[in-house]
C-alpha positions in Angstrom: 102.1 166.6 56.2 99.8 168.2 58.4 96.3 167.8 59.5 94.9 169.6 56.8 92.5 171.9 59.5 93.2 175.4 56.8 90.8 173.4 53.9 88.2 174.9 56.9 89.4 178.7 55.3 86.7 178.8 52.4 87.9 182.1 50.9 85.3 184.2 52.9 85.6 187.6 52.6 87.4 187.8 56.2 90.2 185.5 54.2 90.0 187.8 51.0 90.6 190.9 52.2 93.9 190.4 54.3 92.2 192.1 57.6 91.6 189.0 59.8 94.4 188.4 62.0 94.4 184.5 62.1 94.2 184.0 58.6 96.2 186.4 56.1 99.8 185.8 57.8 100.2 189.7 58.1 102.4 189.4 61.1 101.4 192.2 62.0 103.0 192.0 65.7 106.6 193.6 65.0 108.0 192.2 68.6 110.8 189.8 68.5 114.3 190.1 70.0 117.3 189.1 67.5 120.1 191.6 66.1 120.7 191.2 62.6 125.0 191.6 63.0 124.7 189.5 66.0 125.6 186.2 66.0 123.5 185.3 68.9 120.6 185.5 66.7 119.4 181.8 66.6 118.3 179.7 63.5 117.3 176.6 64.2 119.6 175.1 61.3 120.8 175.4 58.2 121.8 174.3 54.5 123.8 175.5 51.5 121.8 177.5 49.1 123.8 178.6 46.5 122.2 181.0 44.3 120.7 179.7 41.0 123.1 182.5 39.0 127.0 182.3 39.3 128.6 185.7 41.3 131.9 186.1 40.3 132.5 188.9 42.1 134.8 188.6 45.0 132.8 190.4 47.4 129.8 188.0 46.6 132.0 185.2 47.3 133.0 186.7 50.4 129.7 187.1 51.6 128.7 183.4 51.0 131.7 182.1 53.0 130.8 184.6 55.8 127.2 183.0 55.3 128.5 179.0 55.5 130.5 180.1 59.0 127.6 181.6 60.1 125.4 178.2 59.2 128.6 176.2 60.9 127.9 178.2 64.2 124.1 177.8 63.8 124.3 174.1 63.2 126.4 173.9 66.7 123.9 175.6 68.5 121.4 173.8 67.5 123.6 170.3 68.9 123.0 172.6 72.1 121.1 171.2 75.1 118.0 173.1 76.5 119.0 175.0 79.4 116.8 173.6 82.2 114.2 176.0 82.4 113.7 175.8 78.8 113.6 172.0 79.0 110.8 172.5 82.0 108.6 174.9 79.1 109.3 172.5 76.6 108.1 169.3 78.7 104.9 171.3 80.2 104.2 172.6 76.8 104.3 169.0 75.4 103.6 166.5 77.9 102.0 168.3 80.7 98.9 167.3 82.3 95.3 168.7 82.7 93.7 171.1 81.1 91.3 170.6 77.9 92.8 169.9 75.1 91.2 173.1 73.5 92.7 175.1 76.0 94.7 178.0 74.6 98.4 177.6 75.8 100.2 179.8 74.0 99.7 183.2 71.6 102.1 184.7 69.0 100.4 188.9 68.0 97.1 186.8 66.6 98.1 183.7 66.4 96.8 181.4 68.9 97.6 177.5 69.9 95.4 175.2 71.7 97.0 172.4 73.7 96.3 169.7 71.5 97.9 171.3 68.7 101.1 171.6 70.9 100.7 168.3 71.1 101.7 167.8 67.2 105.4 169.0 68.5 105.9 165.5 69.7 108.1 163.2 67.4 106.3 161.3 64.8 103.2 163.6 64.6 102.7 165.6 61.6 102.5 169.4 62.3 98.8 171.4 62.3 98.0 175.0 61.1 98.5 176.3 64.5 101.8 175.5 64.6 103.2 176.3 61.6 101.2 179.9 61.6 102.6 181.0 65.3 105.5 179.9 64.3 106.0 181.9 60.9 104.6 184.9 63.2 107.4 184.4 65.6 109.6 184.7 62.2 107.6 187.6 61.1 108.8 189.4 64.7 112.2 188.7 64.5 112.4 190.6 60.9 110.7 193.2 62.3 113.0 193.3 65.3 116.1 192.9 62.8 114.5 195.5 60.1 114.2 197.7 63.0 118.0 197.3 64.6 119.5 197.4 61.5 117.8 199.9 58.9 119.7 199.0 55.6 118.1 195.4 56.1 115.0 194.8 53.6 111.9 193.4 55.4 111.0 189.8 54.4 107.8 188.2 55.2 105.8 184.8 55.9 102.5 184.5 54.7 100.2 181.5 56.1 99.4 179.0 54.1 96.0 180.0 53.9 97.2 182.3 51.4 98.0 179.7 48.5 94.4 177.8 49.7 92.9 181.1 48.9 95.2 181.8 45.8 93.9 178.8 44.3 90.3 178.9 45.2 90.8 175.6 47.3 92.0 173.9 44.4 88.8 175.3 42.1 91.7 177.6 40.3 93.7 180.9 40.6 91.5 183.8 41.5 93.4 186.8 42.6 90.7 188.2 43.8 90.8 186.4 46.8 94.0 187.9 48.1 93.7 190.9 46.1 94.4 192.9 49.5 96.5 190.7 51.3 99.8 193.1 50.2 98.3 196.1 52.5 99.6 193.7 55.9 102.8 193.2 55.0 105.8 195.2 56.0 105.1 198.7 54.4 102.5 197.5 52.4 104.4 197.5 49.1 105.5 193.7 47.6 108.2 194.9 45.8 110.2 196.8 48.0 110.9 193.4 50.3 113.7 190.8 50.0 112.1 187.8 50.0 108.2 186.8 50.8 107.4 183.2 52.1 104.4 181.4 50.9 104.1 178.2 52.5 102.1 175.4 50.8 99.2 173.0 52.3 99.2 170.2 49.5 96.2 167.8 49.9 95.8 168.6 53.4 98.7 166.2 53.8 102.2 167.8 53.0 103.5 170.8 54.0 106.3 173.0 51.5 107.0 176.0 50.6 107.8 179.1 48.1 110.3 181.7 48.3 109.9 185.0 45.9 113.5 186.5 46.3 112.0 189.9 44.8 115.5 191.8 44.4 117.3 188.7 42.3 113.9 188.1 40.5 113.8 184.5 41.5 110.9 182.3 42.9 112.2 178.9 44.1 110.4 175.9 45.4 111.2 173.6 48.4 110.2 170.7 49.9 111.5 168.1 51.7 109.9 165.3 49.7 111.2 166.7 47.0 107.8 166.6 45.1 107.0 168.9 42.1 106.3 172.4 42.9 105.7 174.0 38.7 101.6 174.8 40.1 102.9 176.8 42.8 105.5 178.3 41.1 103.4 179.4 38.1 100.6 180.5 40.6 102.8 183.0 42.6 104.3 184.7 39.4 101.1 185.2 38.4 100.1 186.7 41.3 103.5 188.9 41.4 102.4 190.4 38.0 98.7 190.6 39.3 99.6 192.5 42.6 102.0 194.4 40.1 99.5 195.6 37.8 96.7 196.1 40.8 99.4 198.2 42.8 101.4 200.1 40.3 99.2 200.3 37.6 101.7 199.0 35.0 102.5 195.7 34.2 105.5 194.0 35.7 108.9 195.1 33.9 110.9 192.2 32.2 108.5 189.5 33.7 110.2 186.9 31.2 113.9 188.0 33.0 112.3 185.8 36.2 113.0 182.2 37.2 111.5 179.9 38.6 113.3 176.9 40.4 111.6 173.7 41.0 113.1 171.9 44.1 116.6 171.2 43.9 118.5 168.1 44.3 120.3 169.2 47.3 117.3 170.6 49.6 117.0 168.6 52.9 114.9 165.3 52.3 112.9 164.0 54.7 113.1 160.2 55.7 109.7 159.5 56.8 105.8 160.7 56.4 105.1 163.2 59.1 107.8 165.5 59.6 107.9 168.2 56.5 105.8 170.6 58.9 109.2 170.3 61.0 111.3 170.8 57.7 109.2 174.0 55.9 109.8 175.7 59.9 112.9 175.0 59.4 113.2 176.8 55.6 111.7 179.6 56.9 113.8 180.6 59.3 117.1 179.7 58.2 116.6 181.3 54.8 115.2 184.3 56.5 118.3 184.6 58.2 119.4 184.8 54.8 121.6 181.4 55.5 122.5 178.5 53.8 120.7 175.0 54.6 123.0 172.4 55.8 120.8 170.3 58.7 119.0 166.5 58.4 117.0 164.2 59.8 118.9 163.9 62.6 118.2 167.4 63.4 114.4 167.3 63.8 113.6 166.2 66.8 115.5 169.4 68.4 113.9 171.8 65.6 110.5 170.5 66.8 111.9 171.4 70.6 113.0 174.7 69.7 109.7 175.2 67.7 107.9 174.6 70.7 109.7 176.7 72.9 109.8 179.6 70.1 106.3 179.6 70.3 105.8 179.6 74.0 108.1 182.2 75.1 106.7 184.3 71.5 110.2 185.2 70.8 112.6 182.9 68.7 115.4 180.9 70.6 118.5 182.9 71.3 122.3 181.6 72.3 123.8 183.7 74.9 
């Protein structure tokens, strides 16, 4: 849940077009610091995805055991205290006194926070636009950095949710239109040469979730940790895939009916209270940006929303020497 500040996006022309900074989850900064072989890269945690079409191949089933150790060591290093300058970041970031509260604290590329949406990291508060759009940028970075260490890796990319608001005409209807040129911001500019694009979801200015086009495998699944129904959002972005298809290649999309589309599954990570799926769609993004499986909890959410926080001050994701 969230405070529902993006219903303030009206679908303005600055929102439309893809070219304002704050509002079409470009990424555009391509900073970050994380090595795509290296295991030091940090995910805040993780889950088992298994993909929605068997692989018998051996080497496919090699890969996805090499994935779940990977999530093993990611779920210890999130069990990991702060070191103690990071604590001291974390507790001025959160609880630290003075200032306004519309003081700007922090800044991912475009992204800015003021200090009382910092204040949404502390436990039991739901999460605001702010924090969930630095955030994603901070993602958005560490692809870049990954895409750039490692150039057989396929960019992915995060969108902010102002994107589906805009999609949908704030709830008046699809019209794609109003995103018609949000493709020019993303890595290379071309949808359909990335791995996976990320499309979280505002719902009723009072849940947060999220959509995941996994272009290559023709998939678009749908995640949230209330485990709500996602078929609107699911239908809505294949539209817009064969839209953005048709605007951008000038055909229309090849074996469109070969796609699937995945409500939430039984075995995403379920929430067990009212204010912390901001915490939980984080927490999608980057582990299955990382391209790893989802195996965290509740339990684990009162260090995500530390290692959010810290993320977004330092404007690099958390690393594990």
């Amino acid at each position: 849940a969230n405070d529902g500040s993006d219903a303030a996006n009206d679908g303005s022309d600055a929102a439309n077009d893809g070219s304002d900074a704050t509002n079409d989850g470009s990424g555009a900064d391509d900073g970050s610091g994380a090595d795509a072989d290296d295991e030091s890269v940090t995910a805040l945690v993780v889950f088992p995805q298994p993909n929605s079409r068997s692989s018998p191949v051996t080497s496919e089933s090699n890969k996805e055991a090499g994935s779940v150790i990977r999530a093993a060591n990611h779920v210890s290093a999130l069990s990991l205290p702060l070191r103690e300058e990071e604590e001291l970041i974390v507790q001025n970031a959160l609880y630290g006194q003075g200032g306004k509260n519309d003081d700007i604290i922090a800044s991912v590329g475009a992204q800015t926070v003021q200090r009382e949406s910092m204040q949404t990291l502390h436990p039991g508060v739901w999460l605001g636009d702010e924090i969930m759009h630095a955030y994603q940028q901070v993602l958005n970075n560490r692809n870049a950095d990954l895409c750039k260490r490692n150039p057989l890796r396929k960019h992915c990319h995060i969108f902010t949710s102002f994107f589906m608001t805009n999609i949908l005409d704030n709830n008046r209807g699809y019209k794609y239109d109003n995103v018609r040129s949000w493709h020019k911001k993303v890595p290379g500019g071309d949808l359909f040469n990335l791995d996976k694009i990320f499309f979280p979801v505002n719902i009723s200015r009072i849940h947060w979730a999220l959509v995941v086009v996994y272009m290559q495998e023709k998939l678009i699944m749908y995640y949230d940790s209330m485990h709500g129904a996602g078929q609107l959002y699911l239908e809505t972005i294949m539209r817009y895939i064969e839209d953005a298809h048709l605007a951008m290649k000038g055909t229309a999309l090849h074996n469109a009916d070969e796609w699937d589309l995945v409500d939430c599954r039984a075995d995403t990570p379920r929430q067990e209270n009212d204010y912390d799926c901001g915490v939980f769609t984080c927490t999608f993004c980057d582990m299955l940006s990382l391209d790893l499986p989802l195996v965290f909890s509740q339990q684990d959410i009162s260090r995500c929303r530390e290692k959010i926080a810290l993320a977004i001050m330092k404007g690099v994701h958390c690393v594990v020497d």
